[in-house]
KEKENU-983013 format. One line per field, with one value per residue: residue in three letters; z negated, x negated, y negated of N, C-alpha, C, CB in turn. Coordinates in steps of 0.02 Angstrom, whole numbers, padded with zeros to 5 digits. Glycine has a CB too. Layout:
BEGIN
residu	c(ALA:...)
n_z	c(Z:...)
n_x	c(X:...)
n_y	c(Y:...)
ca_z	c(Z:...)
ca_x	c(X:...)
ca_y	c(Y:...)
c_z	c(Z:...)
c_x	c(X:...)
c_y	c(Y:...)
cb_z	c(Z:...)
cb_x	c(X:...)
cb_y	c(Y:...)
//
This chain:
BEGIN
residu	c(UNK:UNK:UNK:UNK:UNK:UNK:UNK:UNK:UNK:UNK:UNK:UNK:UNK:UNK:UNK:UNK:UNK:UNK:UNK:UNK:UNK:UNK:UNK:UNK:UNK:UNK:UNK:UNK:UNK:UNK:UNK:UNK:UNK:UNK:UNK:UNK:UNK:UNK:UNK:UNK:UNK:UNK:UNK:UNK:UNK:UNK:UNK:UNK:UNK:UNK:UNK:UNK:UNK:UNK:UNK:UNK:UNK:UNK:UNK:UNK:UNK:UNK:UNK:UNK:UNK:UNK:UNK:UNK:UNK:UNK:UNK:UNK:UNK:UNK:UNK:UNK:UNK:UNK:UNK:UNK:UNK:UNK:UNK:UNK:UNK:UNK:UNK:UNK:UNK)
n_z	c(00043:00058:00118:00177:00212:00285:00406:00432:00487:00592:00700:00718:00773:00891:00954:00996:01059:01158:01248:01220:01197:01174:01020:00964:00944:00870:00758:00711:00704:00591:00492:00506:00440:00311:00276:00262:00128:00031:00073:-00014:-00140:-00284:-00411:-00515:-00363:-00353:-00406:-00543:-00502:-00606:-00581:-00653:-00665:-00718:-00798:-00823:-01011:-01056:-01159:-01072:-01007:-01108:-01169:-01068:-01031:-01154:-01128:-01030:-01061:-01144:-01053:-00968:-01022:-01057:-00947:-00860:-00755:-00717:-00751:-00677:-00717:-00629:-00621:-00581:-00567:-00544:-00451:-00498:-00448)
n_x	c(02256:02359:02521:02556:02422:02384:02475:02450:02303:02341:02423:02331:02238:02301:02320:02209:02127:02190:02171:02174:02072:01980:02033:02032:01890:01846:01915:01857:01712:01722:01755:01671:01589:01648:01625:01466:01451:01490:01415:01295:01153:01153:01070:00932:00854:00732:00548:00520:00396:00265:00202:00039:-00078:-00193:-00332:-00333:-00296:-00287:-00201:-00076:-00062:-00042:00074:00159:00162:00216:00340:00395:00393:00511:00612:00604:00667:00810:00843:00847:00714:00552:00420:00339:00152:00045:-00118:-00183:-00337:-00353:-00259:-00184:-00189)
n_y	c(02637:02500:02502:02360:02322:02423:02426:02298:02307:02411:02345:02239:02330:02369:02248:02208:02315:02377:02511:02674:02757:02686:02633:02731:02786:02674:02711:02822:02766:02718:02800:02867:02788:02777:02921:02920:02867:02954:03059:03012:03036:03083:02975:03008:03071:03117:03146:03027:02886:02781:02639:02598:02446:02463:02530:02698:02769:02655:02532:02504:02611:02717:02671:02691:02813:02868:02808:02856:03006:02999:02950:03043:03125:03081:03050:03194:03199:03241:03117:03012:02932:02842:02794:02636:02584:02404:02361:02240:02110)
ca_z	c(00075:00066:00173:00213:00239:00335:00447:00485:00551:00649:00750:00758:00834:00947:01011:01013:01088:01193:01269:01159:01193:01122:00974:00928:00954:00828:00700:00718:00685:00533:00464:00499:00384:00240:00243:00222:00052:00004:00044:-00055:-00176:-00359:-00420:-00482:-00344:-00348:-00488:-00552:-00499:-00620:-00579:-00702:-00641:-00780:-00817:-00888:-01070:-01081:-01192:-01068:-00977:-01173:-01186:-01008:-01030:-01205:-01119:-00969:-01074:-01153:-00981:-00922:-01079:-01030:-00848:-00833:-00695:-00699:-00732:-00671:-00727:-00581:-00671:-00514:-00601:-00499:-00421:-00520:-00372)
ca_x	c(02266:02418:02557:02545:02375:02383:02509:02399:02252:02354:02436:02261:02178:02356:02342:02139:02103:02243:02135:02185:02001:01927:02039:02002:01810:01836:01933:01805:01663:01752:01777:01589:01570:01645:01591:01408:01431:01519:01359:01223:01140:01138:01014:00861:00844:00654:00515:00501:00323:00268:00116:00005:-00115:-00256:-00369:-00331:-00298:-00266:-00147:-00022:-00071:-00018:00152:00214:00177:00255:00407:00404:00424:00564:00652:00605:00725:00853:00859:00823:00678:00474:00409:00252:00122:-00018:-00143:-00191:-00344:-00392:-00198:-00149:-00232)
ca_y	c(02573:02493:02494:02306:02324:02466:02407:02241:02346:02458:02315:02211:02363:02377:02204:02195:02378:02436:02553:02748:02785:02644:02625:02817:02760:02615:02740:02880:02735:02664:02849:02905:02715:02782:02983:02917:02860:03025:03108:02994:03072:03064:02944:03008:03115:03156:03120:02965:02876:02722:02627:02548:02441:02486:02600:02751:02764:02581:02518:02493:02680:02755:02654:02690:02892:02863:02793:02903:03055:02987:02941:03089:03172:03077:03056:03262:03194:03201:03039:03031:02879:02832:02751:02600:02504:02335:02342:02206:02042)
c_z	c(00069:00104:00226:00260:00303:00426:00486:00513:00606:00707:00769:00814:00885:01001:01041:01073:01115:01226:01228:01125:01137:01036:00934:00900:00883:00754:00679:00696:00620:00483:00449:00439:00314:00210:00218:00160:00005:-00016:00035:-00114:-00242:-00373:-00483:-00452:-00336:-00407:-00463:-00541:-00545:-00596:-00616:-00661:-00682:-00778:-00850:-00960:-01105:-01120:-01151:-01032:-01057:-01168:-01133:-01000:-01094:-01186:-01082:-01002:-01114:-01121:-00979:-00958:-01061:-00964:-00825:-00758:-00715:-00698:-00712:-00677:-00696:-00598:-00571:-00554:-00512:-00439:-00453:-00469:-00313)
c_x	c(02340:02442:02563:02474:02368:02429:02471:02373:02297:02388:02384:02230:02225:02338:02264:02105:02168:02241:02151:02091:01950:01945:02049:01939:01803:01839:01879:01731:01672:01737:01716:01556:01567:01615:01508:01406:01461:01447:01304:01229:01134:01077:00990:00874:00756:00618:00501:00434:00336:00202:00080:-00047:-00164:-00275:-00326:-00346:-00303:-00216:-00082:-00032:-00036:00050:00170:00195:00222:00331:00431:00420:00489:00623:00658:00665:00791:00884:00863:00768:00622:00464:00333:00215:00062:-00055:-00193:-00269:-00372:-00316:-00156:-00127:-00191)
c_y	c(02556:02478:02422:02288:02355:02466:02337:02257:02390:02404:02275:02251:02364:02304:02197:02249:02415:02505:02610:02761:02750:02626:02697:02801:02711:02645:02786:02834:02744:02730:02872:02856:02749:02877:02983:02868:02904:03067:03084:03037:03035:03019:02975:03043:03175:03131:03044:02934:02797:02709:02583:02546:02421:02550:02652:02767:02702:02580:02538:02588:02713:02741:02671:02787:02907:02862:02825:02970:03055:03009:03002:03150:03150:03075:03113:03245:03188:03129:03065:02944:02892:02777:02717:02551:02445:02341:02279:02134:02093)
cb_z	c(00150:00041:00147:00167:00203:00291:00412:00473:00512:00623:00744:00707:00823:00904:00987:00941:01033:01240:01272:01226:01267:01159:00976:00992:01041:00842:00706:00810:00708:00540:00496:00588:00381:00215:00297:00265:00026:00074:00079:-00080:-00153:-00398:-00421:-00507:-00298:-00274:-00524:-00605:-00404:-00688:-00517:-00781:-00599:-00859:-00868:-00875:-01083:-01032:-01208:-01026:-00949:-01246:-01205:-00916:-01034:-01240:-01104:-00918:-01098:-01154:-00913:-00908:-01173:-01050:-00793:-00810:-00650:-00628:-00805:-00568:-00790:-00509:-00769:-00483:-00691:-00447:-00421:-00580:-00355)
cb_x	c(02242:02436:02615:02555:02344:02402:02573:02355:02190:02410:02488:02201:02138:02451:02386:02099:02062:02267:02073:02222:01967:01918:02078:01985:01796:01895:01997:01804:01656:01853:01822:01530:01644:01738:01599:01356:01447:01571:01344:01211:01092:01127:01021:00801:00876:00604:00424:00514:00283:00287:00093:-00011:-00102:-00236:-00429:-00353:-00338:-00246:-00149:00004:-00170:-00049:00180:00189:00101:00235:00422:00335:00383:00561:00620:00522:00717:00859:00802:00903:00693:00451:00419:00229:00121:-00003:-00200:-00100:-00439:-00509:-00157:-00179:-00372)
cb_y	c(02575:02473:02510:02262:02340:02519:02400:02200:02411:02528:02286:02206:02449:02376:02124:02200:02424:02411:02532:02853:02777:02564:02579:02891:02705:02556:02772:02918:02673:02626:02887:02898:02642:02759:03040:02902:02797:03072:03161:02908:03105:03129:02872:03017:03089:03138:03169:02955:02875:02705:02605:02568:02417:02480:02589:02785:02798:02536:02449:02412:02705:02732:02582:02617:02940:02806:02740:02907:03088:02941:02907:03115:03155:03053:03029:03315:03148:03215:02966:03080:02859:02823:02802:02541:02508:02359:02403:02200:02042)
//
């Protein structure tokens, strides 16, 4: 952060939250803000699900296991294809 910056917030929270307690409370929020996007997780984290909504061994059921084992070479993740028919309505 930079110093100008950093110097704005610290006199906002001075004149807004005079209170120690509450402008601990505010910092300690702000701080818990940014450690949960430290610990998201890699994306893919689990197997991939696709859903075709056809029968099994349809056209499009062939090209989307076709493509899924691809993915699945590059992504290092399980694809998995759930053949849905009459999910299309």
């Amino acid at each position: 952060m930079h110093t100008m910056a950093r110097n704005f917030a610290y006199e906002f929270l001075a004149a807004c939250l005079p209170d120690l307690k509450c402008r601990a409370l505010l910092i300690a929020a702000f701080l818990a803000c940014l450690a949960n996007g430290v610990a998201a997780e890699e994306w893919p984290a689990r197997p991939i699900k696709f859903l075709v909504p056809l029968a099994a061994g349809s056209t499009a059921d062939i090209l989307s296991r076709m493509v899924g084992e691809r993915l699945s070479k590059v992504l290092g993740q399980p694809f998995l294809v759930d053949d849905k028919p009459g999910a299309v309505a």
